[in-house]
C-alpha positions in Angstrom: 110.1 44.2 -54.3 111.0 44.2 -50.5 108.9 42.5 -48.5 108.2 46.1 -46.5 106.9 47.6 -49.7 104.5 44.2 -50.3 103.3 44.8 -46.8 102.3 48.6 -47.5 101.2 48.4 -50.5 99.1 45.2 -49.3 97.8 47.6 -46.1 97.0 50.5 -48.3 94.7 48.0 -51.0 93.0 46.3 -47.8 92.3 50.1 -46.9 90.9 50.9 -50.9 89.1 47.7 -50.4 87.4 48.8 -47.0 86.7 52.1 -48.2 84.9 51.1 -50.7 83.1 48.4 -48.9 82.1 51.0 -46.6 81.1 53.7 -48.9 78.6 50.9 -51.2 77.4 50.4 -47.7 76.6 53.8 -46.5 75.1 54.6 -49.7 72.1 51.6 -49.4 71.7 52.6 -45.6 71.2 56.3 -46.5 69.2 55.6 -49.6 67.3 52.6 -47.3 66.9 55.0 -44.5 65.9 57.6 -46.5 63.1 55.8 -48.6 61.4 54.1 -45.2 61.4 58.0 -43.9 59.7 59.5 -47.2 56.1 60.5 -47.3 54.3 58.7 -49.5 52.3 60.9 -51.7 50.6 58.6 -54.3 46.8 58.3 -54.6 47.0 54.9 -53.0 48.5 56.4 -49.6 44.7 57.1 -48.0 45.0 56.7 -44.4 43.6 58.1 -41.7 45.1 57.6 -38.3 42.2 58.7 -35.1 43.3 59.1 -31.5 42.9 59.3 -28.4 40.5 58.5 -25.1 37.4 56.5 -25.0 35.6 58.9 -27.5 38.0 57.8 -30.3 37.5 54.2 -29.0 34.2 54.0 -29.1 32.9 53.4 -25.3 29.2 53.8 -24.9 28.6 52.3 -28.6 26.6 49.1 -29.3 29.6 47.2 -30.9 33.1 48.6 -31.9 32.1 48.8 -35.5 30.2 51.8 -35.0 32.9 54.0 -32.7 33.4 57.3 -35.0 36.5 56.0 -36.5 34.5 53.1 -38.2 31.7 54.8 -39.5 34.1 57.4 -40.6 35.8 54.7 -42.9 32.3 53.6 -44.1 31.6 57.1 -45.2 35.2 57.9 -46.7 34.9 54.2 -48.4 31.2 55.0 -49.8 31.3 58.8 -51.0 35.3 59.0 -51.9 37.1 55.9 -52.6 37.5 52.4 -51.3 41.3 52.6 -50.6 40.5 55.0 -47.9 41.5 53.1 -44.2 40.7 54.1 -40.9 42.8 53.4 -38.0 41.4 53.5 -34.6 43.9 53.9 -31.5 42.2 55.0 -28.9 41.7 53.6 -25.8 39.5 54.3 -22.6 41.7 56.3 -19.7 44.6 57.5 -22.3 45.4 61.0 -21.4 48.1 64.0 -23.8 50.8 61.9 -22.4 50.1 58.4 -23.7 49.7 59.8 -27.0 52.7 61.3 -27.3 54.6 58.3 -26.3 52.9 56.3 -28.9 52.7 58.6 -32.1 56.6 58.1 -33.1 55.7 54.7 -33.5 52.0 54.9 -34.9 53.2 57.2 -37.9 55.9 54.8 -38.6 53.4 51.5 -39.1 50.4 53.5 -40.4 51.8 56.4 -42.3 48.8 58.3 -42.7 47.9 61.5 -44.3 45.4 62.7 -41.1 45.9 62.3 -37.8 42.9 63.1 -36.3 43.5 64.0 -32.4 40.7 64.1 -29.3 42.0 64.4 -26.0 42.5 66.2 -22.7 39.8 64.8 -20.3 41.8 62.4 -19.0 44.3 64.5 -17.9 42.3 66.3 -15.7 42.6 63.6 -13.2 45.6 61.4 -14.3 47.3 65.0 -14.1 50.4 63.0 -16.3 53.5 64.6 -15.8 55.0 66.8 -18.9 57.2 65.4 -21.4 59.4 66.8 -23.7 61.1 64.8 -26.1 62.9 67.7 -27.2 62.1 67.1 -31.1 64.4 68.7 -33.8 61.9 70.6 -36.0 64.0 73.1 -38.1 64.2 72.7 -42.2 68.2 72.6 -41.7 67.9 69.6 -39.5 65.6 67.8 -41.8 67.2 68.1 -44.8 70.8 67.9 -43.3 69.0 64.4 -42.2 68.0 63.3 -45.6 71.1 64.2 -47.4 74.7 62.0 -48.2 77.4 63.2 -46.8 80.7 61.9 -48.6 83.6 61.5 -46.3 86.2 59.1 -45.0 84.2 56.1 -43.7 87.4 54.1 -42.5 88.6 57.1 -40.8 84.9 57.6 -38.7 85.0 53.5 -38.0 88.3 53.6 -36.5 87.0 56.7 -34.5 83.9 55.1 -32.9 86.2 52.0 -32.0 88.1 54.0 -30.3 85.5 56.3 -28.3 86.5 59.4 -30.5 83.5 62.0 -30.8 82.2 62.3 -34.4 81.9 66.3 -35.5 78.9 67.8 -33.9 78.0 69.1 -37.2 77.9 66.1 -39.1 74.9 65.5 -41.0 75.0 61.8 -40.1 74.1 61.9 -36.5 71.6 64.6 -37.2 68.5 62.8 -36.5 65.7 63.7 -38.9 62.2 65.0 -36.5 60.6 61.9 -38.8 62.5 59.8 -36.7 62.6 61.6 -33.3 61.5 58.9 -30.3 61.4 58.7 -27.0 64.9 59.3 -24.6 65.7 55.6 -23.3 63.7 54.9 -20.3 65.1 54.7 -16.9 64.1 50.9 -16.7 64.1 47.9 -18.8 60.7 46.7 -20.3 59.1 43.3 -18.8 59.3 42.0 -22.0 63.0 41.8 -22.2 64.1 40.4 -18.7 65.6 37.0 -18.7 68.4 35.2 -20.2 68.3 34.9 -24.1 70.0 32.2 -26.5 72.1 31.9 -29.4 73.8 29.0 -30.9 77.1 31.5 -30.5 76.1 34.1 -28.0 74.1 34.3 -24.8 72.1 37.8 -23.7 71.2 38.2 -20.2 69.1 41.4 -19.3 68.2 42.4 -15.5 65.2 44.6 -14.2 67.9 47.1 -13.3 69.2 47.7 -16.5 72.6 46.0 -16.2 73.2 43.6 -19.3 75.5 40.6 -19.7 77.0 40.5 -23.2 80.0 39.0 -24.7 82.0 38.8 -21.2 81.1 42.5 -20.4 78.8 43.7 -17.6 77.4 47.2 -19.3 74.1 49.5 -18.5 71.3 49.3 -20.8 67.9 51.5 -21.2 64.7 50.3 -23.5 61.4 51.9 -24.9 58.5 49.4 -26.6 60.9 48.8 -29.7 64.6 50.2 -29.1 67.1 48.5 -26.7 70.1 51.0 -26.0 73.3 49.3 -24.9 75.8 52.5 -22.9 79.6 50.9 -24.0 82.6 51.6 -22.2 83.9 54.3 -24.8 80.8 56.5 -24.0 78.9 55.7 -27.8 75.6 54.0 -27.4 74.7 50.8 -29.2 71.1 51.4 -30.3 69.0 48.4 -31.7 65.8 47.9 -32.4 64.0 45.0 -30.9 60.9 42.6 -31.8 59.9 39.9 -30.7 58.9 36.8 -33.2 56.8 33.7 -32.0 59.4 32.8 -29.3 62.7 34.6 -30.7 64.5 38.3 -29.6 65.0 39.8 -32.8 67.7 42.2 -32.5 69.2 44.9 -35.4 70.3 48.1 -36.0 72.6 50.8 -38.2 75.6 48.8 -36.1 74.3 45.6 -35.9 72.3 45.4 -39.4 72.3 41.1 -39.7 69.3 40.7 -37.6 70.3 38.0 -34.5 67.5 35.9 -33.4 68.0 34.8 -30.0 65.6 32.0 -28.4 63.5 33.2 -25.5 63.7 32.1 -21.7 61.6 29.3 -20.2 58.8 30.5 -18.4 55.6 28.4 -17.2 52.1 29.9 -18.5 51.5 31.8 -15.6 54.4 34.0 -15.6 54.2 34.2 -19.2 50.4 35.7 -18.3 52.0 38.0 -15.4 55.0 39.3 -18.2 52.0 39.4 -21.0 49.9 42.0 -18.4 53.0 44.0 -17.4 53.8 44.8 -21.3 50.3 45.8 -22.0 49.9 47.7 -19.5 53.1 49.3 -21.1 51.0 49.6 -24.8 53.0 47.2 -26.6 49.9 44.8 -26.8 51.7 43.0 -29.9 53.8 41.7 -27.6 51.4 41.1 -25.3 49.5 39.4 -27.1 52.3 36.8 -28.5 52.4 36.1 -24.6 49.1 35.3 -23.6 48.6 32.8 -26.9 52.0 31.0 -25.3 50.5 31.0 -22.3 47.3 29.5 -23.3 49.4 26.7 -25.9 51.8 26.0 -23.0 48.8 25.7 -20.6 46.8 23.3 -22.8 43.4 22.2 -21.4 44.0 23.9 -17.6 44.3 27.3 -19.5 42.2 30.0 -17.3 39.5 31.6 -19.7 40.0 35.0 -19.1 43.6 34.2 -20.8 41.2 34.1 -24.1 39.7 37.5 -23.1 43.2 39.0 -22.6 43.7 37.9 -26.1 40.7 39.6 -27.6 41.6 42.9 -25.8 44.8 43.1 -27.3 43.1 42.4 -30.8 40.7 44.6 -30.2 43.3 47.7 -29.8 45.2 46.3 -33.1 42.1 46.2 -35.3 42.9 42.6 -35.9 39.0 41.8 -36.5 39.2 38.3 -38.1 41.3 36.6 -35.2 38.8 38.3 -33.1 35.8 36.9 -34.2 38.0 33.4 -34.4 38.4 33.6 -30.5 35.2 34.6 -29.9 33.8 31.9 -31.7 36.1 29.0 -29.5 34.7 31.2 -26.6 31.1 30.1 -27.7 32.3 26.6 -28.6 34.3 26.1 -24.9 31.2 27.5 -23.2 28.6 25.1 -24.7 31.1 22.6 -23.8 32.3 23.0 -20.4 29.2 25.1 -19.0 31.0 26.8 -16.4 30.4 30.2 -14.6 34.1 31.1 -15.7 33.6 30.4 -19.5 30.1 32.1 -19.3 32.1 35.1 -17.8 34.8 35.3 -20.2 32.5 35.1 -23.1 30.3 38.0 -21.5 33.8 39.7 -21.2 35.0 39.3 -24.7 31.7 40.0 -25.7 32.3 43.5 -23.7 35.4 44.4 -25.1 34.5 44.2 -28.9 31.5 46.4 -27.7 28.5 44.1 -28.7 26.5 45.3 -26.1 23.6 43.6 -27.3 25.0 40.4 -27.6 26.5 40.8 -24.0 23.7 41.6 -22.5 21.5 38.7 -24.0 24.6 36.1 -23.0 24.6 37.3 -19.2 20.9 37.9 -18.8 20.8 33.7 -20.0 23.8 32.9 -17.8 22.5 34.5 -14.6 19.5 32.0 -14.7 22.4 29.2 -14.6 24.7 31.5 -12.9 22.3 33.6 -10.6 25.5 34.3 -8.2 28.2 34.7 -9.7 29.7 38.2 -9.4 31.5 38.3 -12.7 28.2 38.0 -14.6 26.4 40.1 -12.3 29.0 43.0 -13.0 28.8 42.5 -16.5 25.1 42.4 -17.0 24.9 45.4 -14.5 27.1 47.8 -16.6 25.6 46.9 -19.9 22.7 47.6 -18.7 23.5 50.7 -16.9 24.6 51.9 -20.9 21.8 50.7 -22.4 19.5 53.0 -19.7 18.5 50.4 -17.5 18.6 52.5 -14.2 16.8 50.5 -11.2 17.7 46.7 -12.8 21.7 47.9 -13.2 22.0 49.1 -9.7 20.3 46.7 -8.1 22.6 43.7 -9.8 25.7 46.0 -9.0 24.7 45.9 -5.4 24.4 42.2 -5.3 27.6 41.9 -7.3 29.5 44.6 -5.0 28.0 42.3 -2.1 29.5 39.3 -3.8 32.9 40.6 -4.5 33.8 40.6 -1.5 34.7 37.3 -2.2 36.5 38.0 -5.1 40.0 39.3 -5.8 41.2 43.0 -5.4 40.6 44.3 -8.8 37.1 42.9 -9.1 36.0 44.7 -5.2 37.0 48.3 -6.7 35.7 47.6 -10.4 32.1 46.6 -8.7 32.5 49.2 -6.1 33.3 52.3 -9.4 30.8 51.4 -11.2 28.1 51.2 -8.7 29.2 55.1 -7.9 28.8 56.1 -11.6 25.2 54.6 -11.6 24.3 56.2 -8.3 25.6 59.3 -8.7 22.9 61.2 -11.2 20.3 60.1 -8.7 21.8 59.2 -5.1 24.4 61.3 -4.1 24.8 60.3 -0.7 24.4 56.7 -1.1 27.5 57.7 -3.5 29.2 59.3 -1.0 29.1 55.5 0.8 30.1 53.8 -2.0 32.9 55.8 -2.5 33.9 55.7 1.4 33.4 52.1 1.0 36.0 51.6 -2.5 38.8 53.8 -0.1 39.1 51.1 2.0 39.5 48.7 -1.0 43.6 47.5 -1.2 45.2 49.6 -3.6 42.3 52.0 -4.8 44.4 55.1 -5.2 44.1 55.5 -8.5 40.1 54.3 -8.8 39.4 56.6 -6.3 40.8 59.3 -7.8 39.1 58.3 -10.9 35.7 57.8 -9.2 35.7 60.8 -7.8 36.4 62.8 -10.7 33.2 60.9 -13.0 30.8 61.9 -10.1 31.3 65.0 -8.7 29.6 66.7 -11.3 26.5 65.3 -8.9 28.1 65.0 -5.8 29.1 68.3 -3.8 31.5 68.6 -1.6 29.0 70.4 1.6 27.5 66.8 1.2 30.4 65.2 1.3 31.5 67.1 4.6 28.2 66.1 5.7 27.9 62.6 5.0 31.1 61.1 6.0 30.6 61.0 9.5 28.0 58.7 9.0 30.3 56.4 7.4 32.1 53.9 9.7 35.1 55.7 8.6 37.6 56.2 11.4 37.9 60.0 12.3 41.9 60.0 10.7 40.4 57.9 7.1 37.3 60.5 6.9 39.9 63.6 7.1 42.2 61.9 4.7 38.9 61.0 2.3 37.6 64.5 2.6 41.1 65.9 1.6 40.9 64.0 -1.3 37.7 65.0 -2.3 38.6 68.4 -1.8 41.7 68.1 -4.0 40.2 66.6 -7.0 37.7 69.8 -6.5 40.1 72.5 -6.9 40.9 74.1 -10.6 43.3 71.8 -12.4 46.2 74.2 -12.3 49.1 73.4 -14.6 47.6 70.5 -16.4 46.6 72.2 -19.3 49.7 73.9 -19.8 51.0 70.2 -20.0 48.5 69.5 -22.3 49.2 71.9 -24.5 52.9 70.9 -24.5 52.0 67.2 -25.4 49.8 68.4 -28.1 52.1 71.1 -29.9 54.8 68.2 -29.9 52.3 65.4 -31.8 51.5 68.0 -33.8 55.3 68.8 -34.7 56.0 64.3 -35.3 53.1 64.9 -37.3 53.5 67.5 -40.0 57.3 66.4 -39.8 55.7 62.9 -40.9 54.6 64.6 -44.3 51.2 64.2 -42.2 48.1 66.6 -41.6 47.7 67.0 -37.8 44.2 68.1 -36.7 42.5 68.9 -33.2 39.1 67.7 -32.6 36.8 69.0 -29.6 34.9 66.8 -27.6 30.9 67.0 -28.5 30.6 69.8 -26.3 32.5 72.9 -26.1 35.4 73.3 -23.4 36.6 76.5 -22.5 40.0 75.5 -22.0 40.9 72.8 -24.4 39.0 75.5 -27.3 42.1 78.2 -26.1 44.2 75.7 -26.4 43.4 74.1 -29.8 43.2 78.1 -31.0 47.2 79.0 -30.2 48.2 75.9 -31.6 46.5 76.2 -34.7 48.2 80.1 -34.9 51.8 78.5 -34.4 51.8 75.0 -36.0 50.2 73.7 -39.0 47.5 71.9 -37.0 44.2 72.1 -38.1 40.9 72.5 -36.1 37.8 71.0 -35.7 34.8 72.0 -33.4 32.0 69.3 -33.5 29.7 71.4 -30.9 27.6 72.5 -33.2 27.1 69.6 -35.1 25.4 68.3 -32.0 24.1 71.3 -30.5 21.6 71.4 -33.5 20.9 67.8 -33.5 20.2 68.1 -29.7 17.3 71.6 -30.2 15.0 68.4 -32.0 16.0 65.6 -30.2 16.4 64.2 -26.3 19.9 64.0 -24.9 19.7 59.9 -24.6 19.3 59.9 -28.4 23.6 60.3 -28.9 24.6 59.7 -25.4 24.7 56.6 -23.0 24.0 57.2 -19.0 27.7 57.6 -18.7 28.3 60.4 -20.9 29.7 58.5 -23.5 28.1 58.8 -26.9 25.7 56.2 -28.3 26.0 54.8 -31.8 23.8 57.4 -33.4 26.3 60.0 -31.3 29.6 58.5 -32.9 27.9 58.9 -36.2 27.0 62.7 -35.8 30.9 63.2 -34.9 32.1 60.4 -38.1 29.8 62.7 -39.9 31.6 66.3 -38.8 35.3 64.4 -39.0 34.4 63.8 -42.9 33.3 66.7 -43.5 35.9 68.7 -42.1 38.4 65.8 -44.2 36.6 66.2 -47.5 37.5 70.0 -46.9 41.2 69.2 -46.6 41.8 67.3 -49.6 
């Protein structure tokens, strides 16, 4: 045989060999892809995922266990089966937006059979912007998604190596709506900045976006769990990202061996900085892997509100043993060290989990050791406030406000919004001060804006007019305040269009899911959100639920401070009337 014939018929096995290799391949990605994407329909599958604001959270209740979505799983646990699991992820200030940039990845980790959806207050002062994730959502496109498509693999790898296009019709690149996420963001999460290590490659990322990888300078884009890398040939390298103890943990349909790459050095405090920049981006997993480093890397000179950062973050993952864990060395630090700070933090943590009970017995006892200490005096003031505590919360507010000043930043506008809300009912004008007061705060844009919005429900605006000349306002910040207050008066025009955009797109992740998406009011009726909740319920497969008069009737026997706080919030007995009308409305739906 020539030796041109052994080299061709050696090429054309190699090729058999390859094809093969890539069609075994293709066939455990599809069937892998498609099994993590199927709804699970077996008797065991009994979740129940809640979202939304503060209402969902459970602000105003006595301890977090008794928000709506934890009574709800006591009720669904004690009449209907113990396998039923309630997952709460809400969070106070979230508006339509923030839940939409979350579901993808909530109904990947929780798969749940209801989503249970409250929302839209927020957004009448956040006034988000609208998003559009522009989410496939016809049957061809899901089942072209699900589907095998047998073709020439060799042929389509030699293509993408060489920047060719794939066919647009292609039922491999058309991405199921189960899947649909987020467009890459224009900017590269905190959590992913720095230099990362391999014992064969190094990966250096840059707040800009530019990455360093294998010799090649190349743009790059990330959301809270995919890193997209833009290659020369104009394809996209898309990987999914996690981080592990200290590790980068990098894979995807083009990368599939998962590379663990070792993490930058960084002292505790700019591990604490990074750890509060990828919360405040919802990805309080992460977040929370950063402030335990900090805290271990810190040792004995560890700050401890560090340890109530940690506790936050469990809070909002449900994680309740490791909570209780940290609260407990809380207890243990403060008994040993018997400082104002640990007496503060343990207040705070206390706070957090929504004991208010046992937060308001641990600062009333650390305000006779601690009489001025601002931190404590917040705390006690606001828990107290909740509880109904009118004249003793305002007058420790004042004296903590008077304190603060100091204090850093944050804590000046958190005393300052606070002692508005508490004043408001009663003492509009002495509002009116505080308020004038928190605008000359450093950075209070946004506080403001959200001050003004809890109070003016007291507060009008002919009293405003009247009462900021007496301020000591200068002529220019009393016309800029004023125009302020008179924009967060007018009708919210165009936010609940955006609204209702967010909401028919959850809905569409949702039911795409294999899920039931439904619409919850608020406990009292809103005229806009109700017209809103009533068209999507005529064009999607949402489904509705109005808990007015649930506590209409309970409210004809009973005094308005039997299921609300002073802030509007419900109480415990409150979150139970609207557990009560969410299993109800469930039971219905099985």
């Amino acid at each position: 045989m020539s030796t041109l014939k052994r080299c061709l018929l050696t090429a054309l096995a190699t090729l058999l060999l390859l094809e093969l290799v890539l069609q075994v391949g293709s066939v455990i990605m599809w069937s892998q892809n498609r099994e993590a994407t199927r709804r699970e329909t077996s008797s065991g599958d009994k979740t129940v995922l809640c979202i939304g604001d503060s209402f969902t959270f459970g602000q105003g209740s006595s301890r977090r266990e008794l928000s709506y979505p934890a009574q709800l799983e006591d009720l669904l646990q004690k009449h209907l089966s113990p396998d039923w699991r309630v997952i709460n992820a809400g969070y106070p200030g979230r508006n339509s937006r923030d839940l939409l940039e979350r579901i993808s990845g909530q109904l990947e980790s929780y798969k749940p059979q209801f989503v249970y959806i409250i929302i839209g207050v927020n957004d009448q002062w956040t006034k988000p912007e609208a998003l559009d994730l522009s989410i496939p959502g016809t049957d061809e496109t899901v089942a072209a998604g699900n589907s095998f498509r047998l073709e020439l693999r060799t042929l389509r790898m030699i293509k993408w190596m060489y920047g060719g296009t794939l066919d647009e019709d292609s039922a491999e690149i058309a991405e199921p709506a189960t899947q649909a996420r987020l467009k890459p963001a224009v900017h590269i999460l905190p959590a992913l900045v720095g230099t990362w290590t391999h014992s064969t490659m190094s990966l250096s990322i840059a707040e800009d976006g530019r990455i360093e990888f294998a010799g090649l300078t190349l743009e790059c884009a990330a959301t809270s769990d995919t890193l997209t890398v833009f290659m020369p040939s104009g394809k996209t390298l898309d990987l999914q990202w996690r981080l592990e103890n200290e590790e980068l943990v990098l894979h995807g349909p083009q990368w599939p061996e998962p590379q663990r790459l070792r993490a930058p050095s960084r002292t505790p405090y700019e591990l604490i900085k990074l750890a509060e920049l990828i919360e405040y981006e919802g990805n309080f997993a992460t977040a929370l892997d950063h402030y335990r480093r900090a805290i271990a890397a810190a040792g004995d000179t560890a700050d401890p509100f560090w340890y109530a950062s940690t506790v936050r973050c469990l809070t909002l993952l449900d994680r309740r043993d490791e909570t209780v864990e940290v609260i407990e060395l809380l207890r243990q630090q403060y008994a040993k060290e018997g400082t104002a700070k640990w007496a503060a933090s343990l207040c705070t943590v206390l706070s957090t989990v929504g004991n208010r009970e046992a937060c308001l017995g641990e600062a009333r006892s650390a305000l006779q050791k601690f009489p001025d200490d601002p931190f404590i005096l917040q705390l006690f003031a606001w828990q107290s406030f909740q509880s109904g505590e009118m004249q003793e919360s305002i007058l420790a507010m004042e004296k903590a406000v008077t304190l603060s000043e100091d204090t850093n930043p944050a804590m000046r506008r958190t005393t300052r919004y606070q002692l508005a809300r508490m004043l408001s009912k009663h003492h509009p004008r002495r509002t009116i001060e505080v308020i004038a007061d928190l605008y000359r705060q450093e950075n209070a844009v946004v506080m403001l804006d959200t001050t003004i919005h809890n109070v003016k429900k007291f507060v009008d605006l002919a009293l405003v007019e009247e009462t900021l000349p007496r301020t000591d306002l200068t002529a220019e910040e009393q016309a800029e305040l004023l125009q302020i207050f008179r924009s967060s008066y007018l009708p919210s025009t165009g936010v609940f269009e955006t609204v209702e955009s967010h909401l028919e797109q959850i809905v569409h992740l949702v039911t795409a899911s294999g899920g039931t998406a439904v619409l919850s009011s608020y406990p009292w009726y809103n005229d806009q959100m109700s017209g809103i909740h009533s068209r999507l319920v005529q064009r999607t497969q949402a489904g509705r639920l109005d808990m007015t008069p649930g506590f209409r009737a309970a409210l004809k026997t009973a005094a308005r401070s039997e299921f609300f706080v002073s802030d509007g919030h419900c109480n415990d007995r409150g979150y139970r009337l609207m557990a009560e009308a969410v299993f109800e409305d469930l039971r219905q739906r099985l």
